[in-house]
Steps between C-alpha positions, in 0.01 A plus 500: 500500500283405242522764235132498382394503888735818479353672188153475657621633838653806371195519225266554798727693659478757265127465384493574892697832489338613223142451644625671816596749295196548287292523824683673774384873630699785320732699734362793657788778496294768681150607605322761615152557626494844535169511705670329752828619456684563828505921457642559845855686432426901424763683271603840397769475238736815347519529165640715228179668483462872666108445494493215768617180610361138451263443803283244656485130498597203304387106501776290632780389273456837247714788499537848307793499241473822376553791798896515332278727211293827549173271591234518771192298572267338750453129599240383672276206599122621360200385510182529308160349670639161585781497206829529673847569256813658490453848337817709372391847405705790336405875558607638200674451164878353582827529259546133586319204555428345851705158548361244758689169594396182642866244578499145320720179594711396248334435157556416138579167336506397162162298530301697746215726386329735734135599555380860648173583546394844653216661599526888447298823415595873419556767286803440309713239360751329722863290418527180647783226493796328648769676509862512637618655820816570473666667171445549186098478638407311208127320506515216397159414416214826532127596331291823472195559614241763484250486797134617510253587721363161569712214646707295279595137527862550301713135409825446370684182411869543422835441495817632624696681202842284662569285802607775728699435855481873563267613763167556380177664645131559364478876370179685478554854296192761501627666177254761490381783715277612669353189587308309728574085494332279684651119565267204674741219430806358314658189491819301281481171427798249365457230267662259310409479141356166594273669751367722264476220292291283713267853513430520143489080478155538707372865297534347135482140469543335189653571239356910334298603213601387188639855421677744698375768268234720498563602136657242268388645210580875375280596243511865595856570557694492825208458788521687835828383677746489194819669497698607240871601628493867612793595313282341155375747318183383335547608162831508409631205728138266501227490353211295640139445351273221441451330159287184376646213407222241375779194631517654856484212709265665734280602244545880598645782342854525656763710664790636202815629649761689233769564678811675381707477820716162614395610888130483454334417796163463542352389850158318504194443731567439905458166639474461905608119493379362807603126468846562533602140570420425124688551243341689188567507164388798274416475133358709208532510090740709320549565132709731323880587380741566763617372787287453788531457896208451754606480827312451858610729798408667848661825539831469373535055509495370210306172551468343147643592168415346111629679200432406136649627136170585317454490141203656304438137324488312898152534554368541830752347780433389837767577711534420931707531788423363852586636792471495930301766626665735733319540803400888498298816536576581162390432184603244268494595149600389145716736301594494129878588350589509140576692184242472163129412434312304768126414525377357806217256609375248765675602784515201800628475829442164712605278758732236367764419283328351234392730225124504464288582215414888483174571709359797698392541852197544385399458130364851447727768536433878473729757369526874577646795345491881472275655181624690246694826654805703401734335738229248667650163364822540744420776755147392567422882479212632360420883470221678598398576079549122439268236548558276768449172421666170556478144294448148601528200357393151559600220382461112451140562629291140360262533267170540557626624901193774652754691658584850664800709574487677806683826552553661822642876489672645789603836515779666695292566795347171534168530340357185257321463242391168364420459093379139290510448147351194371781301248363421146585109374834515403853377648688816517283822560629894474305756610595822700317713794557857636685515843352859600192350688544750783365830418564686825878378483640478120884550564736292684570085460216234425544188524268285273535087662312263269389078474249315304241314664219258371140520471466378851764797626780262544807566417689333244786776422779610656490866652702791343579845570609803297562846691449862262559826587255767394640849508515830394735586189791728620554827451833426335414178315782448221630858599796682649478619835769634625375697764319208715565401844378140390804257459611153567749240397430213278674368190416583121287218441206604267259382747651614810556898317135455435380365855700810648336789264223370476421536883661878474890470558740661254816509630730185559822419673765298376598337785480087548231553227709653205806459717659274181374741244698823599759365811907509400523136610233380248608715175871517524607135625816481293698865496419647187201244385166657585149326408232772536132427571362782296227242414372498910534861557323615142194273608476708851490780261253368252229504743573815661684364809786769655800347593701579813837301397742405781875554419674169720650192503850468390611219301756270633790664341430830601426386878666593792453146643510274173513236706111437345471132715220538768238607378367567148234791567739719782831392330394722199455804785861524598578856509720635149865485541495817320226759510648700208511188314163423570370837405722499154483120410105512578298769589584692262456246219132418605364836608619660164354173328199525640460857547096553452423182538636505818523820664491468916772260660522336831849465617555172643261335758516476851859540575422468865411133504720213322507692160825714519758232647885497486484126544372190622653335848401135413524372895152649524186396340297633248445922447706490812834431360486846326763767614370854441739775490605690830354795372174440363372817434825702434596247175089481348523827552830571297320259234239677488745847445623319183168365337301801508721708291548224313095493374486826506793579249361226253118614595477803613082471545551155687369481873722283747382376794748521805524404858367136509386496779207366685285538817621367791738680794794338306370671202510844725833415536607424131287802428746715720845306362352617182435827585853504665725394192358618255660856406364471156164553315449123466120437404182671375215335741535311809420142504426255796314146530240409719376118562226502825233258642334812643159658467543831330260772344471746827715751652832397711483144298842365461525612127488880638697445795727336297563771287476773785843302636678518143414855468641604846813379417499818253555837558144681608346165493451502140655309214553710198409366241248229347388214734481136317443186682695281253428149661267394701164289644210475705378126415851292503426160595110581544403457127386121491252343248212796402203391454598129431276219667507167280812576313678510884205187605430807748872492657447933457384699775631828421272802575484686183378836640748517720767457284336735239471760777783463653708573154268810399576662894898453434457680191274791647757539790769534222308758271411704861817494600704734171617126364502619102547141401479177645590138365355194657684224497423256325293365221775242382548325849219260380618124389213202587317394804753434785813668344428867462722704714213679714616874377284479182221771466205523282521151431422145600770257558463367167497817317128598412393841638400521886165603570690836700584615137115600497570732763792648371310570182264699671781687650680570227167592294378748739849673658707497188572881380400608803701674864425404810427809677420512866316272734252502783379283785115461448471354787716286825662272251385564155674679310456714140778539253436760191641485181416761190601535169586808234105479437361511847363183520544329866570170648481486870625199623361333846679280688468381854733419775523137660454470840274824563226698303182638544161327315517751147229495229572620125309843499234551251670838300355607138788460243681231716530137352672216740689228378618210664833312545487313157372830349085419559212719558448574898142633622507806680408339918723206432718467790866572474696127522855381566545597119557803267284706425494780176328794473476644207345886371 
């Protein structure tokens, strides 16, 4: 055969396989219309549940997955005018979440990506995802999401975490109760990446803006988006602040980075890269002393990498990397390594390979940043006695330009305001503007968006966004307070110790968060050869911060399993081979060194899950391979026996937390093993965790109920001594972006009421229900767009302060010092909770109950003053909402 004839046969062979490719249909894996749904087989399923069973009707192919737990519920095909859907509806407020499940054919493949769109409406947030059948029920891809009222259009594109033969199926999880969800359709798709492809081919053409960046100049520090490492402290580790340099190839004042610590890591803006079939190359000038790494990533892929020994006599550099895209629904960002002095300027990201001289998206950028304020340049947070203002700047506006910045405030609830200021002639303009442009509403999160347009109201700027917090200064602020309720965990970072009292919370657990500042593992690695973080735990102190310090972990040579090979977080969790040991070798060491510093001690954390192991069977996967004891209960509680005497002898005033449990039937039962075993005083207050989805804030929610089980494990029903809920959450996995719109290019639809509300109703069920203390968990969980671990509360996934925080520090400013002392239904459904302190002053608390209450109006009483969720004036008449409500006299 003639070999060329043969090269151009088997070129247009392929050429034809790939254009079949590019434009054949995805796979549809499933479907359902649930208007027309076939509806026709009628069920009644037992449960665990003594309340009910799971009863009526579901559309062909689903099934219930949950009537092995105490759950009950009703299915049915509904209707609404000529709106037909599949409605799932819970009475009342369940210990567990509601699990539906839809079967799938055999998916997963290296190169396929999946599509699911859904349309869906209710009341509370639901889980869904692919997930195994069989053991160890992992999912192996899933996503949050919190419903409203009106019907949502929900997408996700995504891959399989790992080729998986196992038998799969499509899980939909109700996590919270009561509830009322509403389905009209839902449908999964299978591509190939060069499907997808072809999709995106036809939506951007060409070849992108010149710059991938909003802001490629930082003339006011780090802009909203920016992320310094969580375990930086901004002082002592980094320091960042802008500085002018008259060379700066931008001609802007620049970003200066001191840092003191080899791991610096600093994460920059987001980039949604949508021509993924391009490769990229990212750029930017660097001068300074020290080396210097910038690197391109999407979660945790490391795309590109350059790194460069600086001198102070270089100059400005230019440094690049390129890199391929990865096709996905998170961000792309640039991220900056290195130990010295940095400045920064002319940031770039492009299509190609070829580097190409700096230039913006636009030519005029505008820069935002928080005014002058005691902790405002980091925490965004201004107090109520401060002035709340923000600056802008603009830059490499031409000469002679007519010109306007336009400012659009939003507050928390939604309201805008619009503002214009006319720009003088000059290239780089400062000025600065007061955020508090809603009188009615003064406290909670604005967000202040801004551009430049010309004379003719075009726009010639890119848009930017900053988010402050207005709120009220805290009762406690730089103080000791030992006697709040108000606690969380999150590590001794200056800004997040600030973040956290400044929104009311004085108490903090070191667990995960402070975990390596107080845990055996972490201080004594080496027998004998202890490296104390006195530094961490003073700085907690500094700014009035109790600590609740958690005696575990056990170094490897002290382990009963040293084994210390599968995995590096659980491994350090094996249970001591020697309790004596570990209260002579440790506990005493660091109670009596920290005595008054530290002075109340958890005592390990939840021994009940993977955290008190004998050893590791490596034939099974993951958490799974861990071998508890045979007796649980009996050996914690024999621990337990040898550490509280143990703090007590070296601190006699110390408080120790025992029990460790958490709420759940199987933490009834570890309750009663406890109870069982231990023949010994072996703790001061009783500690359990609580993580729920549910709504709370009313009588019989699952936070009472909860308790109500744990205390009738107890003789007389009641547990004798002090109640603290030691770990715990009602937002995991529904925080998402704030009050973020251009810094996520809108890719943010989170409900920031809700989430507000649904944090300050957990915390009202806890102070109703004799919980002295309580510590959410947690305000360290944070890490960048795409990577944070979905537990992290109070903050965004990058690690500024969540607009909930607002609502906490209303909370906190209105309940602190006081006891809650009895409560009354007002009317069907809403509900009033009264608190007083040693003065007589009252704060009555209203809350309603989803699902069913009667119409109530705020009554019009002399010396009564509402105040709303974020801590705002309320006119007597208003209407009571889904929300908190405060009265105060």
């Amino acid at each position: 055969m003639d070999c060329h004839w043969f090269r151009f046969c088997m070129t247009m062979c392929a050429w034809l396989m790939s254009a079949v490719a590019l434009t054949a249909e995805p796979v549809t894996v499933m479907q359902n219309d649930f208007a027309t749904c076939d509806y026709s087989k009628s069920l009644s399923i037992p449960t665990k549940s003594e309340e009910g069973v799971i009863k009526g009707r579901f559309p062909h192919g689903w099934s219930d997955n949950s009537n092995w737990a105490p759950v009950y519920y009703t299915s049915e095909h509904a209707n609404e005018g000529t709106d037909r859907f599949w409605r799932v509806a819970i009475p009342t407020a369940m210990k567990t979440r509601i699990q539906l499940t839809h079967g799938l054919p055999q998916i997963g493949g290296a190169d396929m990506i999946y599509e699911l769109t859904l349309m869906a409406r209710g009341d509370q947030s639901i889980q869904i995802g692919v997930r195994q059948v069989g053991p160890p029920y992992k999912f192996l891809w899933d996503a949050q999401k919190n419903l409203g009222t009106e019907w949502q259009a929900c997408r996700w594109i995504f891959k399989l975490r790992r080729t998986q033969k196992d038998e799969c199926g499509l899980w939909l999880n109700i996590t919270g109760s009561p509830a009322t969800i509403d389905l009209k359709n839902i449908q999964l798709r299978e591509l190939t990446s060069a499907q997808l492809e072809a999709q995106k081919r036809e939506s951007f053409p060409g070849t992108g803006p010149a710059n991938l960046l909003r802001q490629s100049r930082l003339p006011l520090g780090l802009p909203t988006g920016w992320s310094l490492d969580r375990k930086l402290d901004d002082k002592d580790d980094v320091q960042i602040t802008s500085i002018t340099d008259p060379q700066s190839p931008s001609g802007s004042d620049v970003l200066n980075i001191q840092s003191q610590q080899s791991n610096m890591l600093l994460r920059g803006e987001p980039m949604f890269i949508d021509r993924t079939w391009l490769k990229h190359t990212a750029s930017l000038y660097v001068k300074g002393d020290g080396q210097f790494t910038m690197t391109i990533n999407n979660q945790r892929h490391v795309l590109g990498r350059k790194t460069i020994a600086l001198k102070s006599d270089m100059g400005w550099q230019r440094i690049s990397t390129s890199f391929k895209p990865l096709i996905s629904t998170q961000p792309t960002y640039m991220a900056f390594e290195g130990q010295g002095t940095f400045q920064l300027d002319g940031l770039m990201v492009h299509s190609g390979t070829t580097v190409k001289d700096y230039q913006a998206t636009k030519t005029v950028e505008v820069a935002l940043a928080s005014g002058v304020g005691e902790i405002a340049p980091y925490t965004k947070v201004h107090f109520e006695d401060e002035s709340p203002e923000f600056q802008y700047t603009v830059t490499d506006l031409p000469l002679k330009t007519q010109a306007k910045i336009q400012f659009t405030l939003t507050n928390v609830y939604g309201k805008t305001v619009n503002k214009v200021i006319d720009l003088n002639d000059a290239t780089q303009h400062h000025g600065k503007m007061r955020y508090d442009v809603f009188p009615n509403q003064p406290f909670g999160a604005v967000r202040v968006q801004a551009t430049v347009m010309d004379s003719n109201g075009k726009q010639i700027g890119t848009r930017n966004e900053l988010v402050m917090h207005r709120i009220h200064r805290p009762h406690y602020w730089m103080a000791d307070a030992p006697q709040s309720s108000f606690g969380v965990h999150t590590l001794a970072t200056r800004r997040h110790v600030q973040m956290a009292k400044a929104v009311g919370i004085n108490w903090t657990r070191l667990h995960d968060a402070g975990t390596e500042y107080i845990g055996w593992y972490h201080l004594e690695p080496q027998q004998g050869k202890w490296q104390f973080r006195d530094a961490e735990l003073n700085r907690y102190r500094q700014y009035g911060m109790q600590i609740f310090g958690a005696l575990s972990t056990v170094p490897k040579w002290a382990s009963r399993y040293p084994g210390y090979d599968s995995n590096g977080y659980f491994d350090r969790y094996y249970m001591p081979k020697d309790y004596q040991q570990f209260a002579d070798e440790y506990v005493k060491i660091v109670v009596k060194r920290y005595a008054g510093t530290i002075d109340a001690w958890d005592v390990w954390n939840e021994p009940w899950g993977t955290w008190w192991a004998v050893g590791h069977d490596k034939s099974k996967p993951g958490r799974s391979g861990y071998i508890q004891p045979e007796n649980e209960t009996k050996t914690f509680a024999e621990f337990e026996q040898v550490v509280y005497p143990t703090v007590k002898s070296v601190n006699p005033n110390a408080t120790v937390a025992s029990f460790n449990t958490h709420i759940s039937p199987t933490g009834v039962k570890w309750t009663k093993g406890i109870l069982e075993h231990a023949k010994a005083p072996h703790g001061d207050v009783f500690s359990y965790h609580q993580y729920t989805h549910s709504s709370t804030g009313y009588p019989g929610d699952v936070v009472k109920r909860g308790l109500d089980d744990q205390r009738a494990a107890f003789a007389d029903s009641k547990i004798p001594m002090p109640i603290w809920m030691t770990e715990g959450s009602p937002t995991s996995g529904q925080i998402a972006g704030g009050l973020y719109d251009v810094t996520l290019l809108g890719h943010n639809e989170e409900d920031v009421i809700e989430t507000s509300d649904r944090l300050s109703r957990f915390c009202l069920s806890l102070l109703t229900s004799d919980v002295k203390r309580f510590f959410l968990y947690s305000m360290h969980c944070h890490s960048y767009f795409g990577l944070a671990n979905g537990h992290q509360v109070l903050m965004t996934p990058e690690g500024a302060l969540h607009p909930c925080a607002g609502a906490l520090s209303a909370m906190t400013w209105l309940l602190e010092d006081k006891q809650y002392q009895d409560h009354k239904e007002l009317v069907a459904g809403v509900h009033a909770w009264r608190f007083t302190d040693q003065a007589g002053k009252t704060v009555t608390v209203l809350s309603t109950q989803p699902g069913k209450r009667d119409a109530y109006h705020l009554p019009s009483q002399t010396g009564i003053t509402y105040f709303d969720l974020m801590g705002n004036p309320l006119s007597p008449g208003s209407e009571l909402g889904r929300t908190l409500v405060y009265c105060v006299q």
